[in-house]
Every structure is written in structure tokens, then in C-alpha cells.
C-alpha positions in Angstrom: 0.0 0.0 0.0 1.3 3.6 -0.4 -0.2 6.7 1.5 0.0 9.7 -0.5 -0.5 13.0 1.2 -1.3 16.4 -0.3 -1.6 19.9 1.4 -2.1 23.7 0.8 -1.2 24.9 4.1 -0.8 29.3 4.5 2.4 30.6 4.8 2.4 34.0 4.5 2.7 35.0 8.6 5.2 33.7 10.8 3.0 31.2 12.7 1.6 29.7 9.6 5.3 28.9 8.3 6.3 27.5 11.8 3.4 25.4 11.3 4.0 24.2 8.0 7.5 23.6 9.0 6.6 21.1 11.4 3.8 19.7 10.1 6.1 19.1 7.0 9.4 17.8 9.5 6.5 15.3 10.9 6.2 13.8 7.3 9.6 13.1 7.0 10.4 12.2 10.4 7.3 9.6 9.9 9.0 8.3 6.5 7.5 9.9 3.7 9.4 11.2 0.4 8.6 14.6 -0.9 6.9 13.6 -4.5 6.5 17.1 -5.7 6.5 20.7 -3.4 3.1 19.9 -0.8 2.4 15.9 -2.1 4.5 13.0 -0.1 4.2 9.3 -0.3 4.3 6.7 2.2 4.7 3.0 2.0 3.1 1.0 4.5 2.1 -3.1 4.9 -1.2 -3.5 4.2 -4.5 -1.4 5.6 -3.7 -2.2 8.8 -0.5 -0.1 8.4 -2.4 2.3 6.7 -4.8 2.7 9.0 -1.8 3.6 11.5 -0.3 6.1 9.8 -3.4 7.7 9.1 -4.1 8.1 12.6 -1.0 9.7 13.2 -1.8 12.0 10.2 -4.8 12.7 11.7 -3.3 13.7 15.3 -0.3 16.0 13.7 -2.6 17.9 11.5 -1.5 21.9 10.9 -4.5 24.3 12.5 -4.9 25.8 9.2 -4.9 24.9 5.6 -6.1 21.8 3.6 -4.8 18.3 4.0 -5.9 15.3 2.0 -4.9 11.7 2.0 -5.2 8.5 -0.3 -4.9 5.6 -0.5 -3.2 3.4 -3.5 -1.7 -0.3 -3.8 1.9 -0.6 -4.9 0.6 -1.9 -8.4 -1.6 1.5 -8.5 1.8 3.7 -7.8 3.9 2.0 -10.5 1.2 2.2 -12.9 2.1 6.6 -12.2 3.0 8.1 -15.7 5.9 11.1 -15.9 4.9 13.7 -18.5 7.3 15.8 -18.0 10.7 14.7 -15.4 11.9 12.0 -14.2 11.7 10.3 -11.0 14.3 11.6 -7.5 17.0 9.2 -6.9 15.7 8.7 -3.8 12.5 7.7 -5.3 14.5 5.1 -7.4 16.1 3.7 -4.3 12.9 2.8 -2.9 11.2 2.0 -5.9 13.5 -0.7 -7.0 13.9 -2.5 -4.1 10.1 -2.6 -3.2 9.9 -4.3 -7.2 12.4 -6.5 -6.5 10.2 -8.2 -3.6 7.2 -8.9 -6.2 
């Protein structure tokens, strides 16, 4: 399963910067990649793992701002299309050793 998450959060005054800043540390420090500026990807096992990280979404949520989330199998995510770009090394990494396993 992979957890994408999307967000438009304000950051035109201070507090709403220190807020994105940390809702945006959470993400990584929760082990999502930055996709594109505001949309990160997760990998979890299953709904179960989902369902967790979700949760923890849910309680690290900015005040302000719109969040979304959904929810895609691994088949889904390779089946993802570049028009324009290429994918982030990093993105590679994880990629290809998550293809190797199926």
C-alpha cells in the first residue's frame, strides 16, 4: 500500500510557516518522500498499516490549511505516468527494491 498526502497549508505569517514547517518535519520524520512541493508518499504493509499512519496523520494535523490523503496499492503507484521529469534518486532507491520483492 502507499499513503500519499497532499496539502495547501498558508504561509504568508510567521505562525503559519512555523506550522508548515513542522507539520512538513512530521512527514519526513514519519517516513514519507517529498513527491513534488506539498504531495509525499508513504509506504506501508497493508490497511492495517495504513490505518496507522493515518491516525498519526490525523493527530499531527496543521490548525490551518487543507490536508488530504489516499490511498493506493503498490501496483496503482507504479502504474504513475511522468509527463514531464523524471523520477528523484531517492525515489528510485525505494522503488526498485520494493519491485524486486514482487
Amino acid at each position: 500500500m502507499r499513503l500519499l498526502v497532499f496539502f495547501d497549508l498558508p504561509v504568508v505569517k510567521k505562525e503559519d510557516r512555523k506550522e508548515y514547517a513542522i507539520f512538513r518535519r512530521f512527514l519526513l520524520n514519519d517516513g514519507y518522500i517529498m513527491l513534488q512541493y506539498s504531495v509525499y508518499s508513504r509506504i506501508c504493509n497493508g490497511i492495517e498499516g495504513s490505518n496507522k499512519h493515518i491516525m498519526r496523520l490525523k493527530k499531527n494535523l496543521p490548525p490551518k490549511g487543507s490536508v488530504r490523503f489516499l490511498q493506493i496499492t503498490e501496483k496503482q503507484y507504479a502504474d504513475m505516468q511522468f509527463l514531464v521529469g523524471s523520477p528523484k534518486k531517492q525515489e528510485e532507491a525505494i522503488n526498485s527494491g520494493i519491485m524486486n520483492v514482487f
